[in-house]
C-alpha positions in Angstrom: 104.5 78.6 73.8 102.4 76.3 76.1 101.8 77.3 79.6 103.6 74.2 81.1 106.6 74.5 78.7 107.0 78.7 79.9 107.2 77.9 83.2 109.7 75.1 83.1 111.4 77.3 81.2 110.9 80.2 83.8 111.8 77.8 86.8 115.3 76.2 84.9 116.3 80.5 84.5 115.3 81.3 87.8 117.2 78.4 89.2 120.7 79.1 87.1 120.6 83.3 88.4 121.5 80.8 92.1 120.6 83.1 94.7 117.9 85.4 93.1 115.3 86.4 94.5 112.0 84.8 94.0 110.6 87.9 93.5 112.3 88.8 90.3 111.3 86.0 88.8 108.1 86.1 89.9 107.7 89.5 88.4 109.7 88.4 85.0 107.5 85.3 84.2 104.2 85.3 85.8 104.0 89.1 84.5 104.0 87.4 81.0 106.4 90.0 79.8 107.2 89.1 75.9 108.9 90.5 72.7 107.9 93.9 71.8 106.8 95.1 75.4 107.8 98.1 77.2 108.1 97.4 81.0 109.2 100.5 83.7 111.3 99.3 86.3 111.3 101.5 89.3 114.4 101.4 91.6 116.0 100.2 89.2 119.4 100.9 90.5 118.8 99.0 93.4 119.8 94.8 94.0 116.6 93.7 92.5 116.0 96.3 90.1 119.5 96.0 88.4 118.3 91.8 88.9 114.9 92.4 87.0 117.0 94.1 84.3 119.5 91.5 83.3 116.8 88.7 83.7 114.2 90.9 81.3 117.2 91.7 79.0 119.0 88.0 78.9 115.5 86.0 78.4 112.9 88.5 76.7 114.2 89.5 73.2 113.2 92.7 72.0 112.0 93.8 75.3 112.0 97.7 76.1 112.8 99.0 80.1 112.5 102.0 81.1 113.4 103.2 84.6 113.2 105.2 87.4 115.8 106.2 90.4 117.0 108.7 92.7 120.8 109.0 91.6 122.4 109.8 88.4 124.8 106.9 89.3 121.9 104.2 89.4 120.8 105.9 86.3 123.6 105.0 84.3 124.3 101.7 86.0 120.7 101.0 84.6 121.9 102.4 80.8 124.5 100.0 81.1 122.3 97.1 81.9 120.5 97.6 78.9 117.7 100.3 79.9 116.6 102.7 76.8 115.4 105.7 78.7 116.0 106.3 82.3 114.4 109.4 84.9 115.4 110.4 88.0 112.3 111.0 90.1 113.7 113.3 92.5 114.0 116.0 89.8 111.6 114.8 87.3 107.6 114.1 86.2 108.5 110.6 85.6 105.2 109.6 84.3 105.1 112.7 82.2 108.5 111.3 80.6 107.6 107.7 80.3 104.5 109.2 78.0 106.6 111.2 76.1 108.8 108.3 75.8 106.3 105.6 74.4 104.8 108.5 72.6 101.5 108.0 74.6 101.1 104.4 75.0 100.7 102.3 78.6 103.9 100.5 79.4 102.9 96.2 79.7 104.4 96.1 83.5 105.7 98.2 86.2 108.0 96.3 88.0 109.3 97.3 91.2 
């Protein structure tokens, strides 16, 4: 896809979510996340976390997130939203499981 045409495309998304924050978007589309990556989302439970998830999930198909927070309740929130793994980094190596989860390899983005 051309450069022009992904970021009309990335501006008409970001301008349907209404109030989002720029942020998100920021870190969905200039990231250049795309099919097939696996992107950690820290605070994931959180407004813009649980906003990064839904915006990966509804316009990057066969995207992979992973995620981190401090609350079994954001944790699940984040399952529910379409996360595959999910750590809670109060009790947890995180980094230790996101290895173990990608069997080794680097995640494409950490998005926070």
């Amino acid at each position: 896809m051309s450069c022009l045409l992904y970021c009309r495309i990335s501006v008409v998304v970001c301008l349907l979510y209404g109030r989002i924050s720029v942020v998100v978007c920021f870190a969905v589309f200039v990231a250049n996340i795309s099919s097939g990556d696996t992107v950690l989302v820290h605070a994931a439970g959180s407004g813009v976390g649980t906003a990064i998830l839904q915006l990966l999930h509804s316009t990057v198909d066969g995207v992979t997130t992973l995620v981190t927070a401090g609350r079994h309740d954001k944790l699940e929130l984040a399952k529910q939203l379409g996360a595959r793994d999910a750590f809670n980094y109060k009790h947890n190596n995180f980094a230790e499981k996101v290895l173990s989860s990608t069997e080794g390899s680097c995640v494409r983005g950490t998005l926070c």
